[in-house]
N, C-alpha and C positions, 0 to 999 in steps of 0.2 A: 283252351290251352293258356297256361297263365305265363307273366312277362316272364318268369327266367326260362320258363322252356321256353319260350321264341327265340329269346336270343342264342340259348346254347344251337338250334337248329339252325339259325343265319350264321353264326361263328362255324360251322362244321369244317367249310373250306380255309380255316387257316390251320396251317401246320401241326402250329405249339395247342392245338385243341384236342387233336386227332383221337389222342389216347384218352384223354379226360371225357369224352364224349364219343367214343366209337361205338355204345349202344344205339344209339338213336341214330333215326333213321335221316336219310339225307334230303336238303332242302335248296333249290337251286336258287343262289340270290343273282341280282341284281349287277352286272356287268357295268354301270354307267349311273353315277349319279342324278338325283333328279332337282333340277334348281329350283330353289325355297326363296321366295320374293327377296331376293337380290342379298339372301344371308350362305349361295354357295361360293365356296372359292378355291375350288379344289383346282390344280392345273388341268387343262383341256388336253384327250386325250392325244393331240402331239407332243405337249408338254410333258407329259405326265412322265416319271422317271419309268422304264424297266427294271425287271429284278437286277441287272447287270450292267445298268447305268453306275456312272461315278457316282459313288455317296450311298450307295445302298448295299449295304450288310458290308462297307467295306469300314476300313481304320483309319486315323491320323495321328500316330504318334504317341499308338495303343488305344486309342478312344475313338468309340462307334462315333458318325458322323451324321449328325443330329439332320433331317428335315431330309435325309439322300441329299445333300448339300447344296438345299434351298436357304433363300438368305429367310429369317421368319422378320424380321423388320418390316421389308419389302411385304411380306404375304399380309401382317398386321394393319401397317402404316399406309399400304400402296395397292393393296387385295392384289395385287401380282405374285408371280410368281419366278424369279430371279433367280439364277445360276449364283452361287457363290465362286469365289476367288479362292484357292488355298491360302494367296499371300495376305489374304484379309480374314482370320480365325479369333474364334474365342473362347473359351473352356468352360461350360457349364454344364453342374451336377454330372461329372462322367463321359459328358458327350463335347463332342466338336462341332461348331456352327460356324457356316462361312458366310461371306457377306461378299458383294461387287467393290467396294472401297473402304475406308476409314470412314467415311461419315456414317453410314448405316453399322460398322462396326459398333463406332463411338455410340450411337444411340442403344445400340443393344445392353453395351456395358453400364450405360448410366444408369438400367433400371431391366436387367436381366430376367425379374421375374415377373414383366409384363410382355416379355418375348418368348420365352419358351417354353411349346407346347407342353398343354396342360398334361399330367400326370407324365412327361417327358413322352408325352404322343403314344401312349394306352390309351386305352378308350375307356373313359368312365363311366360308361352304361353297363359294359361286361363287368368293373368295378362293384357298380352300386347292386347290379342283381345277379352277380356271379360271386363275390367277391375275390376276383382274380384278374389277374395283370395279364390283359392281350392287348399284343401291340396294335395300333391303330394303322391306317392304309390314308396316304394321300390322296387318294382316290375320293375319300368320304372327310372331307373338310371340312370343317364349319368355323365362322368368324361368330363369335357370338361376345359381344360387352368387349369388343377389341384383346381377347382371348381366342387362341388358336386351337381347335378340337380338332382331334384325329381319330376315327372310328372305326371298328371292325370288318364293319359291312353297312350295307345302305340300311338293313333292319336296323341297324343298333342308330346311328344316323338319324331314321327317321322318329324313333322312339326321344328321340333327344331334343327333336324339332316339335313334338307334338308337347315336352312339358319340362323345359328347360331347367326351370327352378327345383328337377328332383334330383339333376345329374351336374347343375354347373360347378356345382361347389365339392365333388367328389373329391377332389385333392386336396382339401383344405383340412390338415391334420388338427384333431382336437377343437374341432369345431371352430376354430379361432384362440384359442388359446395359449398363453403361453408356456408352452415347457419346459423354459429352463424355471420359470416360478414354481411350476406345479413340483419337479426332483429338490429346485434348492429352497423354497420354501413353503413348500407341503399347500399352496394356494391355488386356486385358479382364478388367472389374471386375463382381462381381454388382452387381445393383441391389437395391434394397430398395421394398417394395409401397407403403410409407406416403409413399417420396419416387417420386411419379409424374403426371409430366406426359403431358396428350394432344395431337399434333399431328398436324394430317392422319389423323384417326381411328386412328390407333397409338399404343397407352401405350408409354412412355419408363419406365426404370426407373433409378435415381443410387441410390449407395452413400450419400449425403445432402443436406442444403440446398446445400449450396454448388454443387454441381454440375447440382442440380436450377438451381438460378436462374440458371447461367453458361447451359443450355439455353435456359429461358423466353426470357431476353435476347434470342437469337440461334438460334433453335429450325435456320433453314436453314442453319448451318454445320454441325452435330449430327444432323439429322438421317439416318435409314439410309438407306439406297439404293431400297431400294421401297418 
């Protein structure tokens, strides 16, 4: 069985798969993550949110609420796992992320796209050998290079654990490159890590400000193609 049939068989039990894979036959994963020398950080299963916990599939002021309203500072900075505050938010690519106070706020804001999860908490395993966007389970966490991964199931997880460098960089649009060079001057420019915007859960990478903000502006002229 080769990698993307295992994985479409471990994704069977999420919803948004159902139809896309109702041929294939069913595969019972993994109820309980299994800790990877001290790289799991998923909350413990009293922690762990319910479907109908606060923050999960709910809103805040029309935007889905990023982590089920885990602070990710805390999960990054602190491998904890933290209630956010409503009165401590912040608005990234779409979503709502809540924090315990201002200081964990302020840290997320200085540098946003070292806090939130990667592909906005898809799993970039289904990514790389599905090439489709399911949403990833707190349940299956991984802290890896102080980047927050979020995964389908323990298969996709484990596939992730066994060879990191095929799946970490799955959200890094244009391989690194920048795209407002490549629309406004037909080039391909490297990007640089410190100028990096996220949109549609893929980092954006500009050779510097100014290109980074001609993005921001106008992120769907700039944007890649998938």
């Amino acid at each position: 069985m080769n990698t993307s049939q295992t994985l479409r068989n471990g994704i069977k039990h999420q919803s948004v798969m159902i139809a896309a894979i109702a041929c294939m036959s069913l595969t019972a994963l993994a109820q309980t993550a299994t800790a990877q020398s001290g790289t799991r950080t998923a909350p413990t299963r009293t922690a762990a949110p319910s479907s109908s916990a606060p923050g999960s599939g709910t809103k805040a002021n029309g935007n889905a609420v990023g982590l089920q309203g885990y602070c990710p500072v805390c999960v990054v900075n602190m491998k904890k796992w933290v209630k956010g505050n409503p009165q401590f938010s912040a608005k990234q690519d779409g979503k709502i992320y809540l924090f315990p106070n201002d200081e964990q706020k302020n840290v997320f804001l200085s540098d946003p796209a070292k806090y939130t999860p990667v592909l906005g908490g898809d799993c970039v395993v289904a990514l790389v050998e599905m090439h489709k966007r399911v949403p990833g389970d707190l349940t299956f966490a991984v802290a890896h290079q102080n980047r927050l991964y979020l995964f389908a199931n323990e298969q996709a997880k484990k596939m992730f654990q066994a060879n990191p460098a095929k799946y970490e960089n799955a959200d890094l649009a244009l391989d690194g490159k920048c795209s407002v060079c490549r629309v406004e001057m037909n080039q391909d420019v490297a990007g640089q890590p410190q100028f990096t915007s996220i949109y549609n859960g893929l980092r954006y990478q500009f050779p510097g400000l100014e290109q980074q903000k001609m993005f921001d502006n106008n992120p769907d002229k700039y944007k890649a193609a998938k």
